[in-house]
Backbone of each chain as nested JSON, in Angstrom:
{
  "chains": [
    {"id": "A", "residues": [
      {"number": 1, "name": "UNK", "atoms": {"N": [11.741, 42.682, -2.367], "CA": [11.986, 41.234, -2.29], "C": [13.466, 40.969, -2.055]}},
      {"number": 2, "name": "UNK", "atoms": {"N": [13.878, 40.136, -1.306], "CA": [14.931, 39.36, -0.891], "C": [15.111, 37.801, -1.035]}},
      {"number": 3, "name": "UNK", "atoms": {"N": [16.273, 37.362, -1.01], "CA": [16.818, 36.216, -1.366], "C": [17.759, 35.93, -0.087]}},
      {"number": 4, "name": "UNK", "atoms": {"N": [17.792, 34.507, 0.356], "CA": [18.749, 34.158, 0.746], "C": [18.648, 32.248, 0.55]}},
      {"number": 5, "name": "UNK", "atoms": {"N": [20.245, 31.81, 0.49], "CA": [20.21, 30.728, -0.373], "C": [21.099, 29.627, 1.294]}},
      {"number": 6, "name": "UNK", "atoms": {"N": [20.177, 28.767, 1.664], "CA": [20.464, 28.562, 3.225], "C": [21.137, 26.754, 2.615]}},
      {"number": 7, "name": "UNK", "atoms": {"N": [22.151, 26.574, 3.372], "CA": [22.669, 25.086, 3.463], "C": [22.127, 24.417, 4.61]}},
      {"number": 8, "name": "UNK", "atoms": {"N": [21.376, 23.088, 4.039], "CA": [20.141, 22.651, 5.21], "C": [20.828, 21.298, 4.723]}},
      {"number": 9, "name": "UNK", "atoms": {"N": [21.2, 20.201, 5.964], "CA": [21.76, 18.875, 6.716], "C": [20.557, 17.848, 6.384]}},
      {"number": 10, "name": "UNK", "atoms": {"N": [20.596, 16.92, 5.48], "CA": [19.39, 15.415, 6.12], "C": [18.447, 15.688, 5.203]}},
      {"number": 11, "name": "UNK", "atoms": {"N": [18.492, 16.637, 3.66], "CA": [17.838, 16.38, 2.728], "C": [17.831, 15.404, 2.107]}},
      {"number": 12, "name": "UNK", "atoms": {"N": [17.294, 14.032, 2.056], "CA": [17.97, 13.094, 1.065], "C": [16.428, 12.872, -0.025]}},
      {"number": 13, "name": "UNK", "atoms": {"N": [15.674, 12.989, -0.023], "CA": [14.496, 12.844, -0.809], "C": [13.73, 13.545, -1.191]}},
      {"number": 14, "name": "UNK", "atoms": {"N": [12.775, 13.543, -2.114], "CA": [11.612, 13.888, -2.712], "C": [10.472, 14.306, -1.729]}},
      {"number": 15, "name": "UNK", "atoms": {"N": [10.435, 13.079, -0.84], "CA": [9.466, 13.631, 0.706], "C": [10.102, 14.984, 1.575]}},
      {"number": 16, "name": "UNK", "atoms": {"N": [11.287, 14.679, 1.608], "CA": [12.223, 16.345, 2.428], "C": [11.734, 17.379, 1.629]}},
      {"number": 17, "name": "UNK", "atoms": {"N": [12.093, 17.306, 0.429], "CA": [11.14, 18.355, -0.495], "C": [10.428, 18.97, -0.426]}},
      {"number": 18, "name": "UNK", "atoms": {"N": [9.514, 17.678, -0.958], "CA": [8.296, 18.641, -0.518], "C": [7.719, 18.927, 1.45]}},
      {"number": 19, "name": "UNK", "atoms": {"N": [8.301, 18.607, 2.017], "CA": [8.212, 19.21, 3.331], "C": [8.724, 20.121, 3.822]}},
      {"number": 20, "name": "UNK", "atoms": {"N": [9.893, 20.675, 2.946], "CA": [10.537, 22.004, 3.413], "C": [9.734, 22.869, 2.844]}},
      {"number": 21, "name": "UNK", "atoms": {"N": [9.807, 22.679, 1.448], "CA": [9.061, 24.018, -0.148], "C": [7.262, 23.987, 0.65]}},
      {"number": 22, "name": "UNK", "atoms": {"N": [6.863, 22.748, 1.463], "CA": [5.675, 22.801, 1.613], "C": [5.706, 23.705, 3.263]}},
      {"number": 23, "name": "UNK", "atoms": {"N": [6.524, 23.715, 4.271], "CA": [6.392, 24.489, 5.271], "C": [6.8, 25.937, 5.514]}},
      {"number": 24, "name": "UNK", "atoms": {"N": [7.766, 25.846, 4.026], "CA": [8.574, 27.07, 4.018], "C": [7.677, 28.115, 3.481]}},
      {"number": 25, "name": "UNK", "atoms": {"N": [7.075, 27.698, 1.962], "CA": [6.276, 28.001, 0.836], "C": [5.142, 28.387, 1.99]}},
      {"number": 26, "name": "UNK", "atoms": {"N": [4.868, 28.401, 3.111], "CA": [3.328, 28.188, 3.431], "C": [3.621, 30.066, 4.372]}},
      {"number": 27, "name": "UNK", "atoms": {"N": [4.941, 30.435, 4.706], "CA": [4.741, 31.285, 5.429], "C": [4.374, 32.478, 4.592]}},
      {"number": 28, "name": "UNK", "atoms": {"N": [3.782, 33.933, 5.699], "CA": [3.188, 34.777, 5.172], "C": [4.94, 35.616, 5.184]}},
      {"number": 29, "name": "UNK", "atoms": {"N": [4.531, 36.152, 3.658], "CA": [6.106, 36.669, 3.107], "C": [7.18, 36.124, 2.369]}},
      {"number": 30, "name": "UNK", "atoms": {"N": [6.752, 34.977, 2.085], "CA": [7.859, 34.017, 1.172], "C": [7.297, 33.782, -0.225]}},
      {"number": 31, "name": "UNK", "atoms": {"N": [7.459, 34.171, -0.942], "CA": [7.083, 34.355, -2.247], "C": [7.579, 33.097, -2.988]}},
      {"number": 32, "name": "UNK", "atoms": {"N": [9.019, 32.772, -3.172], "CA": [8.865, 31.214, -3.895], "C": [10.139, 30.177, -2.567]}},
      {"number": 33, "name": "UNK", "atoms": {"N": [10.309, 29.002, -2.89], "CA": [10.999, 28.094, -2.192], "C": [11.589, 26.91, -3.397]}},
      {"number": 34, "name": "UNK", "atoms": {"N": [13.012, 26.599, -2.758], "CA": [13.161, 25.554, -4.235], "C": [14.25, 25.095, -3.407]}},
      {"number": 35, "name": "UNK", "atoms": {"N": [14.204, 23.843, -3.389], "CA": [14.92, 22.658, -2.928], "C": [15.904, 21.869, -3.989]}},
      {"number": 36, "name": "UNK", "atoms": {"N": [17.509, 22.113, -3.455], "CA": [18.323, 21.436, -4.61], "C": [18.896, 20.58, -3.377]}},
      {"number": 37, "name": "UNK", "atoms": {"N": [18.639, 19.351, -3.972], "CA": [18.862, 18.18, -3.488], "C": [19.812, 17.949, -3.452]}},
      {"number": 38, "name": "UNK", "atoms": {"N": [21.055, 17.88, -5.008], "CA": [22.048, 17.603, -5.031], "C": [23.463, 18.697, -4.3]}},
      {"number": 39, "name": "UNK", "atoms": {"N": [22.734, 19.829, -4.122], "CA": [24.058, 20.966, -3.471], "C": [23.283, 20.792, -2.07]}},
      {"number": 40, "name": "UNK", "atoms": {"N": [22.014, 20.249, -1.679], "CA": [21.922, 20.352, -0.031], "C": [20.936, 21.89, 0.163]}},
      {"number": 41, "name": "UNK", "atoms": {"N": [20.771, 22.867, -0.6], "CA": [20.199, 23.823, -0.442], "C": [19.105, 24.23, -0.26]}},
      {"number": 42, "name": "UNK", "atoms": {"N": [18.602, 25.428, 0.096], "CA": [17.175, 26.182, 0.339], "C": [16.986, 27.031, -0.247]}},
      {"number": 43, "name": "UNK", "atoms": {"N": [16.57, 27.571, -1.477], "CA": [17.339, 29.243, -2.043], "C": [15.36, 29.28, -1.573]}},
      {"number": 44, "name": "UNK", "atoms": {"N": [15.038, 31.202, -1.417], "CA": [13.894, 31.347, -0.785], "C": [13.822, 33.051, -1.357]}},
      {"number": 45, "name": "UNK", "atoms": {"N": [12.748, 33.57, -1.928], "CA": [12.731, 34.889, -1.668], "C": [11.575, 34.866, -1.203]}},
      {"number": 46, "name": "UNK", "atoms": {"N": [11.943, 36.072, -0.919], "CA": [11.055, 36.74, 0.605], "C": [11.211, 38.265, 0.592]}},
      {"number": 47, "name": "UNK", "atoms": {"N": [9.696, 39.218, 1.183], "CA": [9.313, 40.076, 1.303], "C": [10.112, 40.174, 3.096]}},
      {"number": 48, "name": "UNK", "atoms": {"N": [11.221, 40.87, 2.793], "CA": [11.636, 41.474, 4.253], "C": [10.873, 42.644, 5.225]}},
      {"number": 49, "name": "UNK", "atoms": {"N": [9.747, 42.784, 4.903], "CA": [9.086, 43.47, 5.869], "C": [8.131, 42.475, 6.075]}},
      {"number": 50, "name": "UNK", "atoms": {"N": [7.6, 41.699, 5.632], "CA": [7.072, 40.386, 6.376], "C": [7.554, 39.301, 7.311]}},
      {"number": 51, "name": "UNK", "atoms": {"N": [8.754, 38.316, 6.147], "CA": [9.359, 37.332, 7.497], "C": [10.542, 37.595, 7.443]}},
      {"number": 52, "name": "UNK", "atoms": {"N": [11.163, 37.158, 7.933], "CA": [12.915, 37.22, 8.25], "C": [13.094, 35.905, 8.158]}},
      {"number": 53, "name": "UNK", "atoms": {"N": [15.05, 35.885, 7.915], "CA": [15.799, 34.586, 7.635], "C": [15.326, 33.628, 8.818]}},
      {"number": 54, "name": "UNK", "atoms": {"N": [15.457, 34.543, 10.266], "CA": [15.014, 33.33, 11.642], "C": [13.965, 32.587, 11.639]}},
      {"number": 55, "name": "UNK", "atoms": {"N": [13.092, 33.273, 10.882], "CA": [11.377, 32.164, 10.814], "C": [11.941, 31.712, 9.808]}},
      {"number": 56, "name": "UNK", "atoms": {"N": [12.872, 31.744, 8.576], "CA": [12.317, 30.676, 7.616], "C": [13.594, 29.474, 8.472]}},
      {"number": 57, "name": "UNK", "atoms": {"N": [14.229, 29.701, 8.903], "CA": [15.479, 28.571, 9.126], "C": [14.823, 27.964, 10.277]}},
      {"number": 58, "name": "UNK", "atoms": {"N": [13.64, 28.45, 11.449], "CA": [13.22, 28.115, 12.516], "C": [11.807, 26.933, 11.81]}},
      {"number": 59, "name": "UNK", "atoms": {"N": [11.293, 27.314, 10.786], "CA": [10.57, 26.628, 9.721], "C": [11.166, 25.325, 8.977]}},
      {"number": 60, "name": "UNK", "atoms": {"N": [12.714, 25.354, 8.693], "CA": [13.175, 24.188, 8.298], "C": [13.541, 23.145, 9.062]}},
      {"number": 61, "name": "UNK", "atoms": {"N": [13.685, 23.796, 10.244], "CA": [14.572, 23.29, 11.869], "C": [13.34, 22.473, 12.65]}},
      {"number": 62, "name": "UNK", "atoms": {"N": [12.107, 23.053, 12.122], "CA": [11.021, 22.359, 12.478], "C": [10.701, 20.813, 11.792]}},
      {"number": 63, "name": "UNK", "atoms": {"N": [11.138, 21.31, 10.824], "CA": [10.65, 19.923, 9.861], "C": [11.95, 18.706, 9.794]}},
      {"number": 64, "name": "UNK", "atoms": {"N": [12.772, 19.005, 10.895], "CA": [13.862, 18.167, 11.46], "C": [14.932, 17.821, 10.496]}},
      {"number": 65, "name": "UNK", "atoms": {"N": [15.105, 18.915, 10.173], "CA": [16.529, 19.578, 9.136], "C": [17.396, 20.654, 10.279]}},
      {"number": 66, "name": "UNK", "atoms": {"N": [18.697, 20.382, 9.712], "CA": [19.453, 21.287, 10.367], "C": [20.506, 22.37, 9.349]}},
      {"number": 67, "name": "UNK", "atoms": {"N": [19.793, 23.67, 10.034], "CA": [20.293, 24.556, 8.753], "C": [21.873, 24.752, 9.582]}},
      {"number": 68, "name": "UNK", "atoms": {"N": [22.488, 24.994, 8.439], "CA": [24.732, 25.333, 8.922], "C": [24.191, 26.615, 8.62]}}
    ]},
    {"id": "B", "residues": [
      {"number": 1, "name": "UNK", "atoms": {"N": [0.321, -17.457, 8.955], "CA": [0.83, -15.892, 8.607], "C": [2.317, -16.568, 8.144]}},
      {"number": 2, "name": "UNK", "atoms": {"N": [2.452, -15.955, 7.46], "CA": [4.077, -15.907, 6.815], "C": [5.017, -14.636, 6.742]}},
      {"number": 3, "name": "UNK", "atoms": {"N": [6.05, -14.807, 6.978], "CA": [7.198, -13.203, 6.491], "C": [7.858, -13.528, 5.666]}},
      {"number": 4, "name": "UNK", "atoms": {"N": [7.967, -12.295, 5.461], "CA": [9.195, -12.266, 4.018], "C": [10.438, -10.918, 4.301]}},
      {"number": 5, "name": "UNK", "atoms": {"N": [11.169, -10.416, 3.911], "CA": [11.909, -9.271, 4.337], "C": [12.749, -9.104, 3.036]}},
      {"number": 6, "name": "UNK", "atoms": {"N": [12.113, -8.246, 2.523], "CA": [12.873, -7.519, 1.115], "C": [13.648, -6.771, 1.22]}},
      {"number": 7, "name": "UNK", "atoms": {"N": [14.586, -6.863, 0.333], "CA": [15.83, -5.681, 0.058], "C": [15.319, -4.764, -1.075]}},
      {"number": 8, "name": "UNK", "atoms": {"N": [15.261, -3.186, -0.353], "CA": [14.41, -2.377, -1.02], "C": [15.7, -1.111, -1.126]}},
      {"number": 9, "name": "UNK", "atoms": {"N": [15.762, -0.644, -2.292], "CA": [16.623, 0.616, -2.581], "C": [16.058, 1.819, -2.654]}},
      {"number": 10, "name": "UNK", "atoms": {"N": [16.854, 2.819, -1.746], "CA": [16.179, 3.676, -2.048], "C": [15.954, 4.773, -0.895]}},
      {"number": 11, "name": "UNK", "atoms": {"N": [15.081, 4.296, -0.005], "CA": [14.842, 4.42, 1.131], "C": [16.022, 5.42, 1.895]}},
      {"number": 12, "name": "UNK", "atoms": {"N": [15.376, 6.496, 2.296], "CA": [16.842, 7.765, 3.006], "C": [16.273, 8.343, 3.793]}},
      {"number": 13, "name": "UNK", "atoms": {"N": [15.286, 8.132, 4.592], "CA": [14.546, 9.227, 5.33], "C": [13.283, 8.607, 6.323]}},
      {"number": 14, "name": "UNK", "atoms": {"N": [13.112, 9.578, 7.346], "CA": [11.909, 8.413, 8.31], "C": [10.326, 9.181, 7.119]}},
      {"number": 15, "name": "UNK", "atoms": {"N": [10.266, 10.173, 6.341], "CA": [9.012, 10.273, 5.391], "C": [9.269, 8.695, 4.324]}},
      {"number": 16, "name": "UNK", "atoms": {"N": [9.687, 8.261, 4.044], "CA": [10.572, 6.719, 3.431], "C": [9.426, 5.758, 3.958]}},
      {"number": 17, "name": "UNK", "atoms": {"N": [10.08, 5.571, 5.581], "CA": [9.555, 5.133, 6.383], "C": [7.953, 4.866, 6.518]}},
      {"number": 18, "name": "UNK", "atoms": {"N": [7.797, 6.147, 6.468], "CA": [5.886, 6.074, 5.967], "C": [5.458, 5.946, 5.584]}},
      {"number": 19, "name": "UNK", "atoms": {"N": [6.062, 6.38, 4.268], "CA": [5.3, 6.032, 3.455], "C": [5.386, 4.719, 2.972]}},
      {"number": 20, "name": "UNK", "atoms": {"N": [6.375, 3.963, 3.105], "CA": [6.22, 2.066, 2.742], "C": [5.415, 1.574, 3.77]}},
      {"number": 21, "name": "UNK", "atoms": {"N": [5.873, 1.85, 5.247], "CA": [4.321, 1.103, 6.088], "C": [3.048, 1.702, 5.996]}},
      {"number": 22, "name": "UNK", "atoms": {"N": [2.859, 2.947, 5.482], "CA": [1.774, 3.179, 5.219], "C": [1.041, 2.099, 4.418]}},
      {"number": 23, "name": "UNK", "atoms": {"N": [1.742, 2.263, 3.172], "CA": [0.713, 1.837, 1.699], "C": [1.202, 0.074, 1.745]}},
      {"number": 24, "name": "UNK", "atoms": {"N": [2.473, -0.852, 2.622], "CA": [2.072, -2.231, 2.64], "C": [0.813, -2.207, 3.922]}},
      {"number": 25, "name": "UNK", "atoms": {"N": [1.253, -1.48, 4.993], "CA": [0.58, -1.717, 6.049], "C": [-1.516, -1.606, 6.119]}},
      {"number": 26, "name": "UNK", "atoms": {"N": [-1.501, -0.532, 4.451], "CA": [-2.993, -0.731, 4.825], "C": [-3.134, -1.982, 3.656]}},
      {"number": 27, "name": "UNK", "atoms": {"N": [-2.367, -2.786, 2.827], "CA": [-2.858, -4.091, 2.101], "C": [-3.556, -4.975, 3.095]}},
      {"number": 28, "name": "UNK", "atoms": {"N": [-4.767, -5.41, 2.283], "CA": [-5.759, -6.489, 3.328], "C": [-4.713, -7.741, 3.508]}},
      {"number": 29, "name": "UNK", "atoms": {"N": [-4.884, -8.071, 4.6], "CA": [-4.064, -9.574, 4.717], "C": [-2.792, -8.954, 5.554]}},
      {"number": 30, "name": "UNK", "atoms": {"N": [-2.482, -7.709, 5.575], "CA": [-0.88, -7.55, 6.081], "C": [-1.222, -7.625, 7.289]}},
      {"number": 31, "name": "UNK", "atoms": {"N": [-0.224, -7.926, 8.672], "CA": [-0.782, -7.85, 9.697], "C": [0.706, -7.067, 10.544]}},
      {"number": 32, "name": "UNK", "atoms": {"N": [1.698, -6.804, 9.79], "CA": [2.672, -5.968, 10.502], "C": [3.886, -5.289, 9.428]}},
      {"number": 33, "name": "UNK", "atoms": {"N": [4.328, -4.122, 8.945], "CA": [5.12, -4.239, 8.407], "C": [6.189, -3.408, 8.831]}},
      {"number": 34, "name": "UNK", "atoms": {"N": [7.557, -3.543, 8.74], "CA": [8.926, -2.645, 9.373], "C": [9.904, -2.876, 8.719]}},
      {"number": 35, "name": "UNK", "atoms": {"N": [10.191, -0.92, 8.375], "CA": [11.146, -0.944, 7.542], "C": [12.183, -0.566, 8.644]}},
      {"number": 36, "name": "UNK", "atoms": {"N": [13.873, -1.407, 7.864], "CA": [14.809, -0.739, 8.652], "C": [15.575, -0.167, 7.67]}},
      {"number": 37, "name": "UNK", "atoms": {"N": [15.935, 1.094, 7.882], "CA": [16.936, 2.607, 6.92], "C": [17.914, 1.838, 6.852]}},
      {"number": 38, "name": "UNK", "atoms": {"N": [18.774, 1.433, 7.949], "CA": [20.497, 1.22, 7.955], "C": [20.479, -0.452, 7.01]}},
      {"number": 39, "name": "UNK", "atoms": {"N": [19.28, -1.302, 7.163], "CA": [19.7, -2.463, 6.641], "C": [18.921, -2.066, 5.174]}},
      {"number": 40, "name": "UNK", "atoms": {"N": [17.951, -1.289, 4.967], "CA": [17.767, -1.063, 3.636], "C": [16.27, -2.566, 3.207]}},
      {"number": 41, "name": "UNK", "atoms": {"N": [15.942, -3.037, 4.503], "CA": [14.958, -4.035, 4.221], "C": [13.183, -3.637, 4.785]}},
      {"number": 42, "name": "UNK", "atoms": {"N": [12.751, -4.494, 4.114], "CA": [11.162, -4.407, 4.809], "C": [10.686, -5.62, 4.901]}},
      {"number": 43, "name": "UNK", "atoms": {"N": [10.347, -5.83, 6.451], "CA": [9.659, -7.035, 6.941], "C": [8.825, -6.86, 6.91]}},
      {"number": 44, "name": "UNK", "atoms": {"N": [7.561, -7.509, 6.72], "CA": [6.543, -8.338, 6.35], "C": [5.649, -8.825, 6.567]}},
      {"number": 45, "name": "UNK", "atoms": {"N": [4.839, -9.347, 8.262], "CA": [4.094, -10.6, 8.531], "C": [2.98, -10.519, 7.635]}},
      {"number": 46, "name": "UNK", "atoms": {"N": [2.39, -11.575, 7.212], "CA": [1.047, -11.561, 6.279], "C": [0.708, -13.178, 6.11]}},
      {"number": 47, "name": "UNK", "atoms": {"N": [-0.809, -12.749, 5.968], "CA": [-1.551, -13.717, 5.593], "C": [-1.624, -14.62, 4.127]}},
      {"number": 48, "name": "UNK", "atoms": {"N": [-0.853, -15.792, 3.918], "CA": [-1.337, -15.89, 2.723], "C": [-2.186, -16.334, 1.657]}},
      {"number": 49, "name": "UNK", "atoms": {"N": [-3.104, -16.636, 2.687], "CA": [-4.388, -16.656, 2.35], "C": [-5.291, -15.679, 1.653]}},
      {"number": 50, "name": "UNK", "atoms": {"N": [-4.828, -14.03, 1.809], "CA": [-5.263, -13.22, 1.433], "C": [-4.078, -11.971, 0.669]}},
      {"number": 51, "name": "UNK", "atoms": {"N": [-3.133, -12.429, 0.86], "CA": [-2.456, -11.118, 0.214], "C": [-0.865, -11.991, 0.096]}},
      {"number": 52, "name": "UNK", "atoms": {"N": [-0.027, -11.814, -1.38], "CA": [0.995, -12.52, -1.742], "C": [1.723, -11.228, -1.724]}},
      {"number": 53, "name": "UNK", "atoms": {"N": [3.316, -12.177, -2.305], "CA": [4.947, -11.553, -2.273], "C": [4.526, -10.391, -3.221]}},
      {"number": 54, "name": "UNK", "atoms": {"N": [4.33, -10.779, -4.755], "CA": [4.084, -9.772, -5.948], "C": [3.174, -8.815, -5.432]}},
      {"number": 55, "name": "UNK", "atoms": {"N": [2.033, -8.73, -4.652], "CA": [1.41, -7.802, -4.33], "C": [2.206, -6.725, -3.379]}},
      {"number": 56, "name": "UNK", "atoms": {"N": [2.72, -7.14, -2.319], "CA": [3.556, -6.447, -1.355], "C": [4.86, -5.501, -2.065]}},
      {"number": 57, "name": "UNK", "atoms": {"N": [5.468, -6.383, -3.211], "CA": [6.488, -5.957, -3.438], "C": [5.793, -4.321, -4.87]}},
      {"number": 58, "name": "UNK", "atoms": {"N": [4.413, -4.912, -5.515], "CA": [4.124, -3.885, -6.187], "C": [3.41, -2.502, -5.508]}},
      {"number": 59, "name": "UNK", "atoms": {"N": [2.517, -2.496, -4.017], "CA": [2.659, -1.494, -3.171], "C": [4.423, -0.867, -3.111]}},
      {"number": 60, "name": "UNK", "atoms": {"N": [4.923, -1.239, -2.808], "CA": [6.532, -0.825, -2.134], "C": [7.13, -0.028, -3.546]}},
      {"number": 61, "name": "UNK", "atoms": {"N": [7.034, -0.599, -4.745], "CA": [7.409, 0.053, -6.237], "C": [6.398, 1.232, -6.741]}},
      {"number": 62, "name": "UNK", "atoms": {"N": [5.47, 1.022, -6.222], "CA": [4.472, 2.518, -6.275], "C": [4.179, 3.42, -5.875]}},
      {"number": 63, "name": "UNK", "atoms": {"N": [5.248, 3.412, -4.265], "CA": [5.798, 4.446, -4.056], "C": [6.958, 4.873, -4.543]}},
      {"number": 64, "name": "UNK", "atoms": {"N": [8.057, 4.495, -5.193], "CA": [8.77, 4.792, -5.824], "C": [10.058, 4.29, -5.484]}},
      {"number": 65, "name": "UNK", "atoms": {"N": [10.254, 3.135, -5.109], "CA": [11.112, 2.116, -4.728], "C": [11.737, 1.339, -4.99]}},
      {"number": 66, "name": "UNK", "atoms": {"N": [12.517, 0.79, -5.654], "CA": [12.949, -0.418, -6.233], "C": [13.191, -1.687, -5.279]}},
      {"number": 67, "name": "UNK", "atoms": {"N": [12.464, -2.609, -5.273], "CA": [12.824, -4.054, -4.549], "C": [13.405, -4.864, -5.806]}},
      {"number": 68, "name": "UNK", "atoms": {"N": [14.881, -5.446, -4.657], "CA": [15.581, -6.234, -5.303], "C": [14.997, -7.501, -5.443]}}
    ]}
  ]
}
């Protein structure tokens, strides 16, 4: 298991929330997702022989967030 | 038909967005509703024959909103 803790742009709510933890949370290989509102963040672990950082940031980028 | 246009706090996001025209827009009697982000308001048209201010404004607080 792996961790990486991503700075994601245009979180401002409870709905962003649960639309990231809910698109992120949904891929095969991501074990948990947690949304801090107040630092702007994504922290995510993940099984690195399943997904990689590019699907989960291509996963947030979808849900019309922009990861720095 | 009558309007009204409330000052609603809160509101940061186009999921915001939906969810207030969702839940005024399916009240019986509403016949249009639009929120704007930058002015922080929600317009209104409605019947008042069938659906009042206190009703509109308690949809909008049950999503989790405060109207001024």
């Amino acid at each position: 298991m792996e961790n990486v803790t991503l700075n994601v742009q245009g979180m401002s709510c409870n709905h962003c929330v649960k639309a990231i933890e809910g698109s992120v949370g949904e891929l095969n290989g991501v074990k948990s997702v947690k949304v801090d509102l107040n630092e702007g963040t994504v922290d995510v672990d993940y099984n690195p022989n399943e997904v990689n950082v590019a699907v989960i940031k291509e996963a947030i980028d979808d849900q019309g967030y922009e990861v720095e």
